[in-house]
Backbone as XML, in Angstrom:
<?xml version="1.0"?>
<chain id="A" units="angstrom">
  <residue number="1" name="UNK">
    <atom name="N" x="20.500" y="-5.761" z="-1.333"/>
    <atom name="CA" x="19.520" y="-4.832" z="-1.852"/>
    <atom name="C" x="18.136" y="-5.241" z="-1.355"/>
  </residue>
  <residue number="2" name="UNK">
    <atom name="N" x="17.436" y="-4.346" z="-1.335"/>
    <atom name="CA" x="16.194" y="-4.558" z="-0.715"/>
    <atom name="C" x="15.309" y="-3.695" z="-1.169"/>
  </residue>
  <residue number="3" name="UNK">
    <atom name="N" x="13.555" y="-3.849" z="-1.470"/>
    <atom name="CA" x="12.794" y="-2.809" z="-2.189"/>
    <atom name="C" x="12.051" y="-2.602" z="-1.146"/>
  </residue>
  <residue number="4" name="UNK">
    <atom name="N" x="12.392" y="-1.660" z="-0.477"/>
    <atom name="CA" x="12.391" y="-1.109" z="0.963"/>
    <atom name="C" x="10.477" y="-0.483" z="1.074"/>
  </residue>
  <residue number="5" name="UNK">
    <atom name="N" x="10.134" y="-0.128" z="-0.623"/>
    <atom name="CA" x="8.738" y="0.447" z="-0.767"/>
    <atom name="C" x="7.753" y="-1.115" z="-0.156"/>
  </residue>
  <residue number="6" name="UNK">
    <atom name="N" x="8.079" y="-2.149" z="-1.150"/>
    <atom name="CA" x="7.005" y="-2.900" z="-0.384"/>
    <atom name="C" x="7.087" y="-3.775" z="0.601"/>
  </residue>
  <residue number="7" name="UNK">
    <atom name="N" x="8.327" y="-3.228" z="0.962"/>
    <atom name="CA" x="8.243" y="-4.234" z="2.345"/>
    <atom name="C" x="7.537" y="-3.143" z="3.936"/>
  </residue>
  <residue number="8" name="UNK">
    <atom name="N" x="7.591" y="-1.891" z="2.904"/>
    <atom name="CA" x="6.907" y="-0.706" z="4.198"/>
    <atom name="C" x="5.364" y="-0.968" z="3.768"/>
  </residue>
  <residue number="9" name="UNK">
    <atom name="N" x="4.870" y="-1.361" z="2.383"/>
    <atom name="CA" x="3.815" y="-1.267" z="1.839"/>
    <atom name="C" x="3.015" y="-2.494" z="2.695"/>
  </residue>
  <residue number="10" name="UNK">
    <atom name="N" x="3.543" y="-3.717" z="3.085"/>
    <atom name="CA" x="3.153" y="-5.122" z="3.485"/>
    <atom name="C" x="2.770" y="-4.448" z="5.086"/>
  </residue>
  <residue number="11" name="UNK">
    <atom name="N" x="4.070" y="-4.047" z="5.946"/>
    <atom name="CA" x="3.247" y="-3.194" z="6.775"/>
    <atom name="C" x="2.185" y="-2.652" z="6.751"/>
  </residue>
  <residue number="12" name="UNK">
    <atom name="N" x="2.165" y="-1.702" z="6.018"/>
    <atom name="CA" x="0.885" y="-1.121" z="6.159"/>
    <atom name="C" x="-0.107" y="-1.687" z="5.996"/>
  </residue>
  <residue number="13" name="UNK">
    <atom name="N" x="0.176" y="-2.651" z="4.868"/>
    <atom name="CA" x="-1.608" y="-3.455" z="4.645"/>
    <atom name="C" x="-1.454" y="-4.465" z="5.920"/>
  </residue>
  <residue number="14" name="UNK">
    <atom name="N" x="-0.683" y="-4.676" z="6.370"/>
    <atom name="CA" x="-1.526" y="-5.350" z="7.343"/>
    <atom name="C" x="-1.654" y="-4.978" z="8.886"/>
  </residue>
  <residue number="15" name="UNK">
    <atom name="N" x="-1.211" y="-3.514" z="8.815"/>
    <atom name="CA" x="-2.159" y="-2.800" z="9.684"/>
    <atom name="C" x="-3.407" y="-2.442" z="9.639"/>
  </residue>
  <residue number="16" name="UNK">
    <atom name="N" x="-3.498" y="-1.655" z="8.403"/>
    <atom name="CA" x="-5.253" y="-1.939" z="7.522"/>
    <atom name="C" x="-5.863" y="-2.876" z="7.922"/>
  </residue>
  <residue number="17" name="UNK">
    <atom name="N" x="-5.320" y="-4.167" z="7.326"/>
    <atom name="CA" x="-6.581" y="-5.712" z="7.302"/>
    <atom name="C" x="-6.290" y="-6.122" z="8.640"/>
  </residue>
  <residue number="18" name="UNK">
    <atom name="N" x="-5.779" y="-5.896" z="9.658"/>
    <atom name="CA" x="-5.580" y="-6.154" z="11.387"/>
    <atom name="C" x="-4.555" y="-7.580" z="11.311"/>
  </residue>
  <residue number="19" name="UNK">
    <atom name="N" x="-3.864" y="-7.820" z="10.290"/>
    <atom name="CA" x="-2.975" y="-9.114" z="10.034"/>
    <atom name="C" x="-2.141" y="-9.272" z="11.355"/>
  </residue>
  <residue number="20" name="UNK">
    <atom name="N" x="-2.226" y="-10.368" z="12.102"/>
    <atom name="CA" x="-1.256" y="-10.674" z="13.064"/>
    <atom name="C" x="-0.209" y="-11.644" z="12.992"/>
  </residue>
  <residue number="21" name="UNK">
    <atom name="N" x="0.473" y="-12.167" z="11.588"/>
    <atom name="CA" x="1.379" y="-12.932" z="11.094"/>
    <atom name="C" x="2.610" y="-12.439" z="11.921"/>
  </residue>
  <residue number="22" name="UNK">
    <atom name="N" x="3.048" y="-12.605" z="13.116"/>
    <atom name="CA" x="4.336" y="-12.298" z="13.892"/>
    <atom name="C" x="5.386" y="-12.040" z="12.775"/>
  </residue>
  <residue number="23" name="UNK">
    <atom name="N" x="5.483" y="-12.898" z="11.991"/>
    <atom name="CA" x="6.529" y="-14.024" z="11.077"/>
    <atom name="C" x="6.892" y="-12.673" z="9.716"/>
  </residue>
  <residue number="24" name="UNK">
    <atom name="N" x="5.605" y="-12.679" z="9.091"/>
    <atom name="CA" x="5.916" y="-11.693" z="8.173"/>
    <atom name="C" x="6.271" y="-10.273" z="8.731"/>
  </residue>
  <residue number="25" name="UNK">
    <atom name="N" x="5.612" y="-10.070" z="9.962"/>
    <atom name="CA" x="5.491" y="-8.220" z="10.406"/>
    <atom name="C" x="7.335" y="-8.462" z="10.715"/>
  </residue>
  <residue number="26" name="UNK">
    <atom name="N" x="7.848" y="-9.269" z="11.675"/>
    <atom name="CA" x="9.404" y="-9.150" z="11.608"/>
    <atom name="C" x="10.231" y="-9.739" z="10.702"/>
  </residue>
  <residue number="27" name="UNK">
    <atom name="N" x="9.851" y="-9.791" z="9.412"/>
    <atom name="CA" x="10.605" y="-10.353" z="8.454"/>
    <atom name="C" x="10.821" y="-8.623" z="7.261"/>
  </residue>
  <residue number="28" name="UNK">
    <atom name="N" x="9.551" y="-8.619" z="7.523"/>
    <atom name="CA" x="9.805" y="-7.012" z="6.845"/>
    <atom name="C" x="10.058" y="-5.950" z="7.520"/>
  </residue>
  <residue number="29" name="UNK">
    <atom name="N" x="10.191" y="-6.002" z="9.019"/>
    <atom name="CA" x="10.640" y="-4.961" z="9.867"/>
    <atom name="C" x="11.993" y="-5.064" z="9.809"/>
  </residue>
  <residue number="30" name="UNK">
    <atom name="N" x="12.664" y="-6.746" z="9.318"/>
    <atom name="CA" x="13.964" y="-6.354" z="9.425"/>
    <atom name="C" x="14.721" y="-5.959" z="8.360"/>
  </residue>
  <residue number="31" name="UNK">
    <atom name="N" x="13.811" y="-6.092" z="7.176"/>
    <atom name="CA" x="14.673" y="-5.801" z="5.953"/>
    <atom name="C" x="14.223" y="-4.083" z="6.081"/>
  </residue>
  <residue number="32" name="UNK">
    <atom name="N" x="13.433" y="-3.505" z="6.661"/>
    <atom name="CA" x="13.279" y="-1.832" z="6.987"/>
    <atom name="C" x="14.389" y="-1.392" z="7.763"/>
  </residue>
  <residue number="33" name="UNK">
    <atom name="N" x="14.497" y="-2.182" z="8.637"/>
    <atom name="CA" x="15.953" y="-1.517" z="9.744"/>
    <atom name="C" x="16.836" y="-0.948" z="9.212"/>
  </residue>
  <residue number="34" name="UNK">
    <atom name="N" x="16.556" y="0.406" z="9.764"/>
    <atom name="CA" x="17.798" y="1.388" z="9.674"/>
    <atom name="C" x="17.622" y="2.429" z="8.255"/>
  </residue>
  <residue number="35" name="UNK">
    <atom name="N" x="16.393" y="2.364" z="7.737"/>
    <atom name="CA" x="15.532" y="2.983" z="6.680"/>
    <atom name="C" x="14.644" y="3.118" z="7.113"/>
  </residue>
  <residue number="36" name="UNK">
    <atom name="N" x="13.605" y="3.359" z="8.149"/>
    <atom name="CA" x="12.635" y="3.981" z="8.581"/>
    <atom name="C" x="12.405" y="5.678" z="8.701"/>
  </residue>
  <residue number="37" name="UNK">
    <atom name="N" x="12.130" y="5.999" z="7.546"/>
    <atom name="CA" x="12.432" y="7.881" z="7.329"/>
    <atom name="C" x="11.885" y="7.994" z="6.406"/>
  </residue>
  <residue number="38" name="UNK">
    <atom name="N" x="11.015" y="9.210" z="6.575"/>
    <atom name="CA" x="9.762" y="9.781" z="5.345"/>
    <atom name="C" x="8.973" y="8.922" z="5.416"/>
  </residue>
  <residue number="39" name="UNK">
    <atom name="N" x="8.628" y="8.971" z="4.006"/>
    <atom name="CA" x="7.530" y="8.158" z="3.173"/>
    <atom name="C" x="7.517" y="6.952" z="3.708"/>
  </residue>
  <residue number="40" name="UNK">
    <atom name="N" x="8.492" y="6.253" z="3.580"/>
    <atom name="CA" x="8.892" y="4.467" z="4.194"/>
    <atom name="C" x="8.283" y="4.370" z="5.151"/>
  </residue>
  <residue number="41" name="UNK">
    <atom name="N" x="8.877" y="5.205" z="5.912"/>
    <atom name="CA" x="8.029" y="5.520" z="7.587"/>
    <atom name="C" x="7.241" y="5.487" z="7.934"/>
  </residue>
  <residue number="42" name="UNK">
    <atom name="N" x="6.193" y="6.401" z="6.936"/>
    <atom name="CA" x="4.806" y="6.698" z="7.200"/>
    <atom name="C" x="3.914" y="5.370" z="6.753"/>
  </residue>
  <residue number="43" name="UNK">
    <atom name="N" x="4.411" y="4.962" z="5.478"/>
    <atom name="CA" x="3.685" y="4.033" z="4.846"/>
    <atom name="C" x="3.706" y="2.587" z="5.802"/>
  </residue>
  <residue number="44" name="UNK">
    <atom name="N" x="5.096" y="2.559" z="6.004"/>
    <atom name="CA" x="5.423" y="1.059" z="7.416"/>
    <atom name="C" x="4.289" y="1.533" z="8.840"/>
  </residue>
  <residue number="45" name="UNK">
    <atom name="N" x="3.546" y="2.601" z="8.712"/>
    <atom name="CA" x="2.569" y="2.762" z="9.987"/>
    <atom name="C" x="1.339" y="3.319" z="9.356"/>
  </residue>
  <residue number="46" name="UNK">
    <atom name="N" x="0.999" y="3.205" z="8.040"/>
    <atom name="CA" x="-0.063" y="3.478" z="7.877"/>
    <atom name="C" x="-1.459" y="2.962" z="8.236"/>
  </residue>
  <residue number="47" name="UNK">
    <atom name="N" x="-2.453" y="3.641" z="8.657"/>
    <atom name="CA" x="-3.467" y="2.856" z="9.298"/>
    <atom name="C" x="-4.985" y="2.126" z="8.626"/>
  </residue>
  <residue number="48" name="UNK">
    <atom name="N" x="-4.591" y="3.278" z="7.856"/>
    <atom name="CA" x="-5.950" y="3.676" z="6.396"/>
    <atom name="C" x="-5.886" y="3.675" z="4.954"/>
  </residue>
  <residue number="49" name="UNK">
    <atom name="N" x="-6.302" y="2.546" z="4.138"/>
    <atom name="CA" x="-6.120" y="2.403" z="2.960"/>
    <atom name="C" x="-5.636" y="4.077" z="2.203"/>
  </residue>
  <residue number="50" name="UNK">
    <atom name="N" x="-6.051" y="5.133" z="2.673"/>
    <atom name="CA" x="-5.908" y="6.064" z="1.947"/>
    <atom name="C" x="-4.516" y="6.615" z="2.301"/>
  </residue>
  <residue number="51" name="UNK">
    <atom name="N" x="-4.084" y="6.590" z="3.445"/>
    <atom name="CA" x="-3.216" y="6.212" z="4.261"/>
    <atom name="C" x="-1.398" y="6.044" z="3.331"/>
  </residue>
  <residue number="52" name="UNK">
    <atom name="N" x="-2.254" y="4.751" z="2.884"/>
    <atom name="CA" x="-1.434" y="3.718" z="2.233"/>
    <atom name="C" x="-1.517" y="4.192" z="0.940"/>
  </residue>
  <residue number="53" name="UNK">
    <atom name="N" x="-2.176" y="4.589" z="0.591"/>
    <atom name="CA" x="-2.311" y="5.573" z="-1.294"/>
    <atom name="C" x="-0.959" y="6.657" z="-1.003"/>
  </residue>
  <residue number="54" name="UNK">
    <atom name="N" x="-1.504" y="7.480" z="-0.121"/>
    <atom name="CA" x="-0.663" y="9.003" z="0.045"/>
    <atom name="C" x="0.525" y="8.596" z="-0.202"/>
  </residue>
  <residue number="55" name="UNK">
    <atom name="N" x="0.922" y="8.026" z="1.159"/>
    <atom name="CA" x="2.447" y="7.765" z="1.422"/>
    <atom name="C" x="3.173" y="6.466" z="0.359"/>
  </residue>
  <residue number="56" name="UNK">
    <atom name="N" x="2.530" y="5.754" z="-0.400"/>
    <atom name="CA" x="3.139" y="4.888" z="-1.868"/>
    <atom name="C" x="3.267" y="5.742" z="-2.690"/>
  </residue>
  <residue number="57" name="UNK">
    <atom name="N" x="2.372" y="6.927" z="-2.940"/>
    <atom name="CA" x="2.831" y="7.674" z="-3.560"/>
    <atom name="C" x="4.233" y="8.404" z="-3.591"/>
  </residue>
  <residue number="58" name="UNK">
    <atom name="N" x="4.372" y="9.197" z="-2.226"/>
    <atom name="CA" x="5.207" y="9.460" z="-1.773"/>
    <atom name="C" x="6.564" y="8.909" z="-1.991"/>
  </residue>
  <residue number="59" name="UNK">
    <atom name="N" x="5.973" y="7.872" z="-1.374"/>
    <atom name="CA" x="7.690" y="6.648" z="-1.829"/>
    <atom name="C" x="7.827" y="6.762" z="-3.244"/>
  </residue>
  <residue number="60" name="UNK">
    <atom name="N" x="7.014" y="6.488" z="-3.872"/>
    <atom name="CA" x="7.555" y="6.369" z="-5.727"/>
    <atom name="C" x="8.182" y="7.725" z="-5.907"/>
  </residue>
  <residue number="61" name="UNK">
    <atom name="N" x="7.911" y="8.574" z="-5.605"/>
    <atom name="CA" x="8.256" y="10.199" z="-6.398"/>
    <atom name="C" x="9.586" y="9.727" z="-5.673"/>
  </residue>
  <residue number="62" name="UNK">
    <atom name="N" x="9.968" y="9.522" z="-4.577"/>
    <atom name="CA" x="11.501" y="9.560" z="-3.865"/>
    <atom name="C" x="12.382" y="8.356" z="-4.639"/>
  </residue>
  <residue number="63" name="UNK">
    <atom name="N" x="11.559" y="7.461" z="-5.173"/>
    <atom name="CA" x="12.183" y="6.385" z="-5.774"/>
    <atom name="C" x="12.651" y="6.608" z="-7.438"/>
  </residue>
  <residue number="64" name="UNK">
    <atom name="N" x="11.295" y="7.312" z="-7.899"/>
    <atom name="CA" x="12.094" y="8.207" z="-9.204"/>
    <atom name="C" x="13.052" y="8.831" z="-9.057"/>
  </residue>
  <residue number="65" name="UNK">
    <atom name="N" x="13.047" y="10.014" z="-8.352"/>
    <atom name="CA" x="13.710" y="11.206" z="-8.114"/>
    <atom name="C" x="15.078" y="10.533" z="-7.410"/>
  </residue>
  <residue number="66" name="UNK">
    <atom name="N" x="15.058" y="8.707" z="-7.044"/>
    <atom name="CA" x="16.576" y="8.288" z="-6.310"/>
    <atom name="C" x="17.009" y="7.521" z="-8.074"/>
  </residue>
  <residue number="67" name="UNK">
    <atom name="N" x="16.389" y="7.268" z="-9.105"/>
    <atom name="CA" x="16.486" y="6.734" z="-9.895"/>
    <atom name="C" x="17.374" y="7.748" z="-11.105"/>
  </residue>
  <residue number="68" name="UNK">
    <atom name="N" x="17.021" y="8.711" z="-11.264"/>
    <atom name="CA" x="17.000" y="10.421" z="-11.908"/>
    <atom name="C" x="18.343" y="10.621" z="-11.982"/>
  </residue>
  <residue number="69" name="UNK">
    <atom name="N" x="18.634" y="10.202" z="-10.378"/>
    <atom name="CA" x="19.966" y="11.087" z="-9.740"/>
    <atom name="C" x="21.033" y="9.211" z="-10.047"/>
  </residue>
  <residue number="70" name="UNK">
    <atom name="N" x="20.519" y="8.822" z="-10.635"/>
    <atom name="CA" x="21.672" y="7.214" z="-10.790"/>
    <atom name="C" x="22.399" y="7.409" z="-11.899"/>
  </residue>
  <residue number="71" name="UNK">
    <atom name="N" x="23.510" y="7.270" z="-12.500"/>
    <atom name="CA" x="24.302" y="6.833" z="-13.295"/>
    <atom name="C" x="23.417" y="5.477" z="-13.656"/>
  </residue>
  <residue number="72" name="UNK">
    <atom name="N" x="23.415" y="5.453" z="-15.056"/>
    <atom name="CA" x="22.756" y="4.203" z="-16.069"/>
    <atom name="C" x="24.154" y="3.114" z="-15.941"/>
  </residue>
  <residue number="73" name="UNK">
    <atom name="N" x="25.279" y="3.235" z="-15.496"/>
    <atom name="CA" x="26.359" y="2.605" z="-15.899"/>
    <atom name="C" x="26.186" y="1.897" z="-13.956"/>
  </residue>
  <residue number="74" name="UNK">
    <atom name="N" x="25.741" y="2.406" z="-13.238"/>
    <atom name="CA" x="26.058" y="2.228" z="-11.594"/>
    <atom name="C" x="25.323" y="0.569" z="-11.611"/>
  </residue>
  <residue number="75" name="UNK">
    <atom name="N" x="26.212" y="-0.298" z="-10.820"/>
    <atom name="CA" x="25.811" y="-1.278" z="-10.489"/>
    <atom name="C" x="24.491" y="-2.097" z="-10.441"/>
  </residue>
  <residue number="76" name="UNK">
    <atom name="N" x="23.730" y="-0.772" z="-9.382"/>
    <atom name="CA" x="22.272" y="-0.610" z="-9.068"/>
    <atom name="C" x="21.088" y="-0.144" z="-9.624"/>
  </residue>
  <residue number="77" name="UNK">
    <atom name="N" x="21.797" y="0.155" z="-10.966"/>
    <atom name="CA" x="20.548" y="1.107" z="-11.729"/>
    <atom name="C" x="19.197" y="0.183" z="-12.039"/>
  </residue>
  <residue number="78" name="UNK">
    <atom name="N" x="19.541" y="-0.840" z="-12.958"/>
    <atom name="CA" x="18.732" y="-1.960" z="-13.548"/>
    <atom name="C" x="17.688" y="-2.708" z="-12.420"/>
  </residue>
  <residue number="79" name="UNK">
    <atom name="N" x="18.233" y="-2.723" z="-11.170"/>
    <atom name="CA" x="17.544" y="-3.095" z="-10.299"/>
    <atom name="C" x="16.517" y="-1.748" z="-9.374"/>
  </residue>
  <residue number="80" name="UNK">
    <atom name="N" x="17.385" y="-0.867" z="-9.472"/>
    <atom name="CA" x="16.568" y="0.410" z="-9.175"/>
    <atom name="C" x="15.473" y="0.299" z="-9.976"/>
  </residue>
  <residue number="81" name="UNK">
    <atom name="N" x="15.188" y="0.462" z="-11.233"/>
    <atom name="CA" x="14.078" y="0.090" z="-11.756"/>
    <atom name="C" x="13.077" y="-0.763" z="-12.228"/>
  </residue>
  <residue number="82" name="UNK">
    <atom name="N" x="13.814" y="-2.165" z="-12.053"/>
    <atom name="CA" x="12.784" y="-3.285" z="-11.576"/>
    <atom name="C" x="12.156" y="-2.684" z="-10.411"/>
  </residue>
  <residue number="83" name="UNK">
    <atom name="N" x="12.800" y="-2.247" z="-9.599"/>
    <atom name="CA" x="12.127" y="-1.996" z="-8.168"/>
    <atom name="C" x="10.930" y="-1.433" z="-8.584"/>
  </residue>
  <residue number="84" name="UNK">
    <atom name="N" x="10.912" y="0.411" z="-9.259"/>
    <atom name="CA" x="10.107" y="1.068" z="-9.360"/>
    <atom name="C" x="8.682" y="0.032" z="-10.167"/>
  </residue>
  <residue number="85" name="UNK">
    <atom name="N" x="9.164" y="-0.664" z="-11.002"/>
    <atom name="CA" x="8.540" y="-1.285" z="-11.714"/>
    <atom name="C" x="7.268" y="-2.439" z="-10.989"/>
  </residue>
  <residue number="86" name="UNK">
    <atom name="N" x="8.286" y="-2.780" z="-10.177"/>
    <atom name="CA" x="7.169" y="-3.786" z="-9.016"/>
    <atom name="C" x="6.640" y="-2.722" z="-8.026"/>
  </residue>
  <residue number="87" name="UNK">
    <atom name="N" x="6.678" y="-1.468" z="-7.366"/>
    <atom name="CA" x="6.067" y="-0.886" z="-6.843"/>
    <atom name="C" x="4.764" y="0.051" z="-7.996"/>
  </residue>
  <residue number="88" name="UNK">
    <atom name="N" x="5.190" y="0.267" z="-8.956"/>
    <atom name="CA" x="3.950" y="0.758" z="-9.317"/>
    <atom name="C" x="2.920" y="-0.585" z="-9.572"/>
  </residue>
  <residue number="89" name="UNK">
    <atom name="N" x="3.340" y="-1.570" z="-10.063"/>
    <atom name="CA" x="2.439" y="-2.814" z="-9.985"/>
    <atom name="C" x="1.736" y="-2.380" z="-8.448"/>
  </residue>
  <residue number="90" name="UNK">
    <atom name="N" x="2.405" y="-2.553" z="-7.533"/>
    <atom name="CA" x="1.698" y="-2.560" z="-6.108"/>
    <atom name="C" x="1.003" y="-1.534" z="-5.955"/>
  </residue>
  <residue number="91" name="UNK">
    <atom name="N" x="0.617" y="-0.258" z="-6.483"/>
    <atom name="CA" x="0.270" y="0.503" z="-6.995"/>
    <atom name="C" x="-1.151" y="0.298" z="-7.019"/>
  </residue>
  <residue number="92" name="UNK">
    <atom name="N" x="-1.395" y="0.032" z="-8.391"/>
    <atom name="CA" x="-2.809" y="-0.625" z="-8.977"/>
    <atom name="C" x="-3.189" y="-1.784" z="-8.400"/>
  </residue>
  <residue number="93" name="UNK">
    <atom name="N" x="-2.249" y="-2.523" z="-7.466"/>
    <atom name="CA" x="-2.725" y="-3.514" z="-6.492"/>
    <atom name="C" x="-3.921" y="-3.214" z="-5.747"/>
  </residue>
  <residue number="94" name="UNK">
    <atom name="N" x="-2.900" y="-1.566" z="-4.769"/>
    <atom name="CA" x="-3.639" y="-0.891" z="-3.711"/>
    <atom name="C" x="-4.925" y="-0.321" z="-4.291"/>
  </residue>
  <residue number="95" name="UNK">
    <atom name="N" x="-4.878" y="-0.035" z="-5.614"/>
    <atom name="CA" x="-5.760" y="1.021" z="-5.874"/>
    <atom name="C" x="-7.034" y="-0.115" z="-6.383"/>
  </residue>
  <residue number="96" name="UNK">
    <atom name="N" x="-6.711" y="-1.715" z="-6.742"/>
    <atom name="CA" x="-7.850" y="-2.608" z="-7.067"/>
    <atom name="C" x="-8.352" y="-2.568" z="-5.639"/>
  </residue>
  <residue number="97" name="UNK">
    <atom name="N" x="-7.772" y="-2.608" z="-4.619"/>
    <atom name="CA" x="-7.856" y="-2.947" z="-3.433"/>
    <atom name="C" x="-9.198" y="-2.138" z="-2.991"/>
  </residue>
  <residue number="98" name="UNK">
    <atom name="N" x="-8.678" y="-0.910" z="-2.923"/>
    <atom name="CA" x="-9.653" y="0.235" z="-2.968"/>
    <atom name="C" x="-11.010" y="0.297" z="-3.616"/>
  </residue>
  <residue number="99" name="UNK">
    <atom name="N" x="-10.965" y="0.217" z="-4.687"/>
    <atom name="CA" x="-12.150" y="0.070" z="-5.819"/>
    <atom name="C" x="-12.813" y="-1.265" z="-4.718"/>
  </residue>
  <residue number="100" name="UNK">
    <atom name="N" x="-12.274" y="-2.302" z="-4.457"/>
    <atom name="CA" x="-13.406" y="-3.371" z="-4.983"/>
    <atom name="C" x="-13.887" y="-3.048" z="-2.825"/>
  </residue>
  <residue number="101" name="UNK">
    <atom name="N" x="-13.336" y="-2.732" z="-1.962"/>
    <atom name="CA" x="-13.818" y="-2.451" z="-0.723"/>
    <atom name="C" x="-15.086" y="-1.262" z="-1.026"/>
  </residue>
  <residue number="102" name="UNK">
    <atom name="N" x="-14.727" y="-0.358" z="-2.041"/>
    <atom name="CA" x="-15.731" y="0.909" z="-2.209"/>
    <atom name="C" x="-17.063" y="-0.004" z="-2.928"/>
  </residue>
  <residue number="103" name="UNK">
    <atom name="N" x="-16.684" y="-1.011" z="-3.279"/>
    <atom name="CA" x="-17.612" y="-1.872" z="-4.379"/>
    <atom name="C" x="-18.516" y="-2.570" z="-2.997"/>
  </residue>
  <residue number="104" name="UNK">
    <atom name="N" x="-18.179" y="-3.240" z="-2.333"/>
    <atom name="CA" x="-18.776" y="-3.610" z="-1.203"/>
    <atom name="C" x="-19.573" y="-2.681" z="-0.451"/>
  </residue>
  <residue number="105" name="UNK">
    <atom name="N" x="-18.925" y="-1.806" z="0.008"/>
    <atom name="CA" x="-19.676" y="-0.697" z="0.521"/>
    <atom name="C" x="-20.897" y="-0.291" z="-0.471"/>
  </residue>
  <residue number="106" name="UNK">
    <atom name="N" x="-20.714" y="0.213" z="-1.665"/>
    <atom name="CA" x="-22.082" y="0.178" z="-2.565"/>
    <atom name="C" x="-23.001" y="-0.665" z="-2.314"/>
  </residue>
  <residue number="107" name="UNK">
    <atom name="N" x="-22.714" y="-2.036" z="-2.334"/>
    <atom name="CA" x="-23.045" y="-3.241" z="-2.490"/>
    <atom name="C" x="-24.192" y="-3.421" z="-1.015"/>
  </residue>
  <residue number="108" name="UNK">
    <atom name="N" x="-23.059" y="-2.783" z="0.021"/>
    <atom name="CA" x="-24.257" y="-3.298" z="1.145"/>
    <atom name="C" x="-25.141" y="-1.865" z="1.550"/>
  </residue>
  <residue number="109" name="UNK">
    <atom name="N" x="-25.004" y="-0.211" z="1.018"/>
    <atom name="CA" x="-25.791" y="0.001" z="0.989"/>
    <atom name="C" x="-27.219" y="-0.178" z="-0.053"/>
  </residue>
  <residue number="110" name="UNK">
    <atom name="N" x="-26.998" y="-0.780" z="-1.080"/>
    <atom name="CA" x="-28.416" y="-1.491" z="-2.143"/>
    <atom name="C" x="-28.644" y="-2.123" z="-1.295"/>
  </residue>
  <residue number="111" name="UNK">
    <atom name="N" x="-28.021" y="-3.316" z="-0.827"/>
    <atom name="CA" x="-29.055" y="-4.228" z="-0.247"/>
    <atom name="C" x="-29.793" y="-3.675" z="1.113"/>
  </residue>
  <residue number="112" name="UNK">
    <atom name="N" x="-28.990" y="-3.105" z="1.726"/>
    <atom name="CA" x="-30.264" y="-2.270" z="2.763"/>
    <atom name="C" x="-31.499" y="-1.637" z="2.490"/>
  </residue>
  <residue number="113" name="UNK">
    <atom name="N" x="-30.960" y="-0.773" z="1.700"/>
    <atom name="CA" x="-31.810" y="-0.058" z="0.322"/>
    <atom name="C" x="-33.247" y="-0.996" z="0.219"/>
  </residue>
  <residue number="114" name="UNK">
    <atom name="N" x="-32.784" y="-2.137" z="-0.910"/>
    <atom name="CA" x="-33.753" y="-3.202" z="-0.825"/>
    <atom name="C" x="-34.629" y="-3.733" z="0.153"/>
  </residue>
  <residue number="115" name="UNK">
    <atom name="N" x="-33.859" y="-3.695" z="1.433"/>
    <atom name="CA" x="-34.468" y="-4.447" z="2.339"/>
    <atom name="C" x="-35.903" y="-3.549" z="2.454"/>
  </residue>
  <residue number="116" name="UNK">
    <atom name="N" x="-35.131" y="-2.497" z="2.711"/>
    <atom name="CA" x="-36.639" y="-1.295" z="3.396"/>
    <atom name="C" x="-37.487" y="-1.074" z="2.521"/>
  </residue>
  <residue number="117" name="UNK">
    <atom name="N" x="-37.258" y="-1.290" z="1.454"/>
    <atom name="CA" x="-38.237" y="-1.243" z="0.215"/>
    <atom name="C" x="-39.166" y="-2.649" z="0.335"/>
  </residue>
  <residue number="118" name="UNK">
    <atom name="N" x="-38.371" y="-3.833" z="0.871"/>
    <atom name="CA" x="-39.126" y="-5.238" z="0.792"/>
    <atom name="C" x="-40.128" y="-4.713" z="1.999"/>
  </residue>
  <residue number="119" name="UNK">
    <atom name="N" x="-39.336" y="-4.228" z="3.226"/>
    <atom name="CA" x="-39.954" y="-4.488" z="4.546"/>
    <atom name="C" x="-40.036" y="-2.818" z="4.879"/>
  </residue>
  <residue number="120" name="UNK">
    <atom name="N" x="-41.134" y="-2.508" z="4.503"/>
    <atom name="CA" x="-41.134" y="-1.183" z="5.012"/>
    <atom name="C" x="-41.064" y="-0.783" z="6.683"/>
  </residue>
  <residue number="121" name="UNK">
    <atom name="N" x="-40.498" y="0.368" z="6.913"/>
    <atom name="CA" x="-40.897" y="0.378" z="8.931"/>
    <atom name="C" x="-41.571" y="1.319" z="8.992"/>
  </residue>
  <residue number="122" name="UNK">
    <atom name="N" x="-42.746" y="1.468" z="9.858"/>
    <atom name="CA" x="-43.549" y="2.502" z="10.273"/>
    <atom name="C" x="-43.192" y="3.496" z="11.293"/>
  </residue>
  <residue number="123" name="UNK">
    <atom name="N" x="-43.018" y="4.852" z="11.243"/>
    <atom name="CA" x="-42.443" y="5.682" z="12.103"/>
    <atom name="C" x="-43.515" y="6.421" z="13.025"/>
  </residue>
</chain>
C-alpha cells in the first residue's frame, strides 16, 4: 500500500522550492509507478504553490469518492482513511506554506515601503 497523494504532493513541492535531492525525487517516483493519472499526475508535476492547492484538492475529492465506494469490512478501508487523514494534514501544511510565503511578500513590500519613506528619491 502506498499514499500515492503525498508522495505526488513531495514532488510537487519540490518542484516549487527547486529541491534537487536525486534520492527522494526517485524514491517517490517509484512508489508513483504505474499511478501517474489525473490529479496524482498533475500534482507529481506541479510547478506553482497554487498549482499544488488545485490538484491536492483534486486528489482528496478522488480519495473520498475511492473511500465512499469501500466496503467498511474490506481489508483496506482503515488504512484508506488514515491515508485521507494524513493528506488533509498535508493540506493545511500546503496552505501554512502559502500564508507564511504571502507573509513575506507583505513583509518585503513594508520594508521597501519604509525605505522610500526613510530615503526619499527625487524624480
Amino acid at each position: 500500500m502506498s499514499c500515492y497523494e503525498i508522495e505526488a504532493l513531495r514532488l510537487g513541492l519540490m518542484n516549487v522550492l527547486g529541491t534537487e535531492d536525486r534520492s527522494a525525487r526517485e524514491h517517490a517516483e517509484k512508489e508513483l509507478d504505474g499511478h501517474l493519472d489525473g490529479p496524482i499526475e498533475a500534482l507529481a508535476h506541479a510547478e506553482t504553490l497554487s498549482d499544488v492547492r488545485r490538484h491536492l484538492d483534486a486528489a482528496l475529492v478522488d480519495l473520498e469518492e475511492e473511500i465512499a465506494a469501500t466496503d467498511a469490512d474490506d481489508p483496506e478501508y482503515d488504512y484508506m482513511r488514515g491515508r485521507l487523514v494524513a493528506v488533509r494534514d498535508a493540506e493545511r501544511a500546503v496552505h501554512r506554506l502559502t500564508d507564511q510565503g504571502e507573509s513575506v511578500l507583505g513583509g518585503l513590500a513594508e520594508a521597501h515601503d519604509v525605505l522610500h519613506e526613510t530615503f526619499p528619491v527625487d524624480e
